[in-house]
N, C-alpha and C positions, 0 to 999 in steps of 0.2 A: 393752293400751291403746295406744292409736294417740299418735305424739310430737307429736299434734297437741291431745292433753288430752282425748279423745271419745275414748268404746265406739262402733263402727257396729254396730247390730243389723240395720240393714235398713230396717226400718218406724222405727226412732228412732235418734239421736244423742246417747248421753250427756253428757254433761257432767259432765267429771270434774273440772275445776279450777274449778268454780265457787265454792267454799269458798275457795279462796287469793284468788280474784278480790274476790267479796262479802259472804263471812266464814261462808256459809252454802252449805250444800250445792243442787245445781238439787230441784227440787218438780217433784212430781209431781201433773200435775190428770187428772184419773181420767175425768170427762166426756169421751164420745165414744171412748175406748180399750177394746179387748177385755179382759176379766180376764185376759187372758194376759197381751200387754201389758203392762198394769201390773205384773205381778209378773215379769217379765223386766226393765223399767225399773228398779223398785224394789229392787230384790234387787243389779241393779247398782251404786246407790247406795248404798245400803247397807251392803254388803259392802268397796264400797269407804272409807266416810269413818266410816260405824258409825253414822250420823243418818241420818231418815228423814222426811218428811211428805208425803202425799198427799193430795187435797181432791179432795170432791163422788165418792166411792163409795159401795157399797151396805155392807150389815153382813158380806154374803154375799163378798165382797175382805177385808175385815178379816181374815176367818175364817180365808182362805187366808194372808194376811202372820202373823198370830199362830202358823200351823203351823212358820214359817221362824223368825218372831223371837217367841218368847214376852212377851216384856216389853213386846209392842206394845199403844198403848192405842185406844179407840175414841172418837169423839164424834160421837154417832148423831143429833143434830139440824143438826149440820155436814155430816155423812157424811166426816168428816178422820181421819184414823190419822198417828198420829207413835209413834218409835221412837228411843232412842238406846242406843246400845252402852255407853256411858260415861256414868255421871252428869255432865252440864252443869255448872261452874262458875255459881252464879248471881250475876247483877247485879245492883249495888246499890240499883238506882232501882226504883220501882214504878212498872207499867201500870195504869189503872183503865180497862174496859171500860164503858160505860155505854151503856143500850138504853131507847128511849123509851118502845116495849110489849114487852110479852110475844110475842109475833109477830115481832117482829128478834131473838130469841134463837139463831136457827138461824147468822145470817151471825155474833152476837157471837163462839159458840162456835168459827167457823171462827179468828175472831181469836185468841181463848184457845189455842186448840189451836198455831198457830203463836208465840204468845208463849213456850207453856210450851215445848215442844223447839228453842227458842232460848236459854233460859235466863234466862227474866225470873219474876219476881214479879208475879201478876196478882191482882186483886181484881177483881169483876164488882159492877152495881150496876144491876137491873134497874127495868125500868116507873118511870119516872120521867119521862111526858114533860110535855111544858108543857099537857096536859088537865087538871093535877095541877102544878101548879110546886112545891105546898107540899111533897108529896113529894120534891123534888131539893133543896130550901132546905134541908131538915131534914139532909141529908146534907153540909153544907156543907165537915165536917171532912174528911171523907173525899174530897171532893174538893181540898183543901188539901194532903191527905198526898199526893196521886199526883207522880210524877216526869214522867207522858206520860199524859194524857186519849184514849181513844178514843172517839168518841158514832156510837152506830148508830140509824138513824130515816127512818123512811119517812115517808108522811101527805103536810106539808109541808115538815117536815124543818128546824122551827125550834129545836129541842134543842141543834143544836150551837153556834150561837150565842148562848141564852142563858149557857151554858156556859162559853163563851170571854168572856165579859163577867163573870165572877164568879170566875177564876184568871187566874194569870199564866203558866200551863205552857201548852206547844203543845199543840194541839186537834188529833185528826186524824179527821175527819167520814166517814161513810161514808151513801150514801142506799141504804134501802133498797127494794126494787119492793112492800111492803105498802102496802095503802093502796084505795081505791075508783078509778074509773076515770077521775077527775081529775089524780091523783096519775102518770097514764099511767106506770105502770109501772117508776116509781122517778127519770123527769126531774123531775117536779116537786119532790123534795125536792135532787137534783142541784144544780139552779140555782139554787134556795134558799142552799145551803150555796156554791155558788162564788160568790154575789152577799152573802153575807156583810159588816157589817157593823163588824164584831168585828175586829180585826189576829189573825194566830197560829193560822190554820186553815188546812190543807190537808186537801183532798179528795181520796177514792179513788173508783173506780167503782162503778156500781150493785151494790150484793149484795156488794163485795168485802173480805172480813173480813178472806183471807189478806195482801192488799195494803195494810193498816190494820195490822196485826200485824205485819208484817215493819218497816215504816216509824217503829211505835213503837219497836221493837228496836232498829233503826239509833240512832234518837234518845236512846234508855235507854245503847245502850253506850259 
């Protein structure tokens, strides 16, 4: 390892002291990297801190990371693999993930996936959007119990503001590109969400589960 806290492999730059820096070791996003690649990256990482997550691969990368690290897990609607060497300490707070259809489940899982090999408690609380409010009211308790709200939603992208009008825990919105071709591809519920009404939301980028997950972490620990 280089005394500068980087692996040079060439084609990437590890990042090795990212865990002392962020508490968390650097991620791996798989889009646009050869499966070699990734598992020269990953195996770096891995090997060095014992924790692992990688986002937006096939099942067919999993396959190869579980040869290396058995205990790796998969989340095939995310396309995310996490791995840790050591059972995680978990923390005390709970995450609720919440998705407005069934269609944003794929970015929720990304969320989930990077909660759980952070070391948080998540609960998911799906199809609940405001086509349906009666459905998210009914659930009230359950949004009472959370320590950090995630709300994933595309369409308009009005969920996360109901939301944040009916707790007093941080909101952290994600838009997602579902939606018809008004919704242009996930700005429309974007703007939605930053134009917010509500105090106590922050917004991540379009599609981005792992940047919603990482951010409830920060906020849970």
């Amino acid at each position: 390892m280089s005394r500068r806290g980087y692996k040079d492999l060439g084609f990437a730059k590890v990042d090795l002291h990212r865990a002392s820096r962020r508490g968390f070791p650097e991620v791996v996003f798989g889009k646009g990297k050869t499966p070699k690649e990734i598992l020269e990256i990953a195996s770096r990482i891995a090997d060095h801190g014992g924790v692992l997550l990688i986002t937006r691969v096939s099942e067919g990368i999993y396959k190869e990371i579980k040869k290396l690290y058995p205990t790796a897990k998969y989340f095939p609607r995310a396309g995310a693999v996490i791995y840790r060497k050591n059972r995680s300490p978990v923390k005390k707070g709970k995450v609720l993930v919440i998705t407005a259809g069934t269609s944003d489940i794929p970015v929720a899982e990304e969320a989930i996936a990077t909660l759980e090999v952070m070391g948080n408690k998540v609960q998911a609380l799906y199809d609940v959007g405001v086509a349906g409010i009666h459905r998210l009211l009914d659930k009230k308790k359950v949004l009472e119990e959370a320590d950090v709200i995630i709300v994933i939603a595309g369409m308009e992208g009005a969920l996360a503001s109901v939301v944040s009008g009916l707790v007093s825990k941080p909101v952290i919105a994600v838009p997602t590109s579902v939606g018809y071709g008004a919704s242009f591809g996930g700005i429309a519920p974007l703007l939605t969400m930053i134009n917010s009404c509500s105090p106590g939301i922050a917004v991540v980028n379009i599609d981005n589960g792992f940047g919603a997950g990482y951010f409830a972490s920060m906020i849970n620990r």
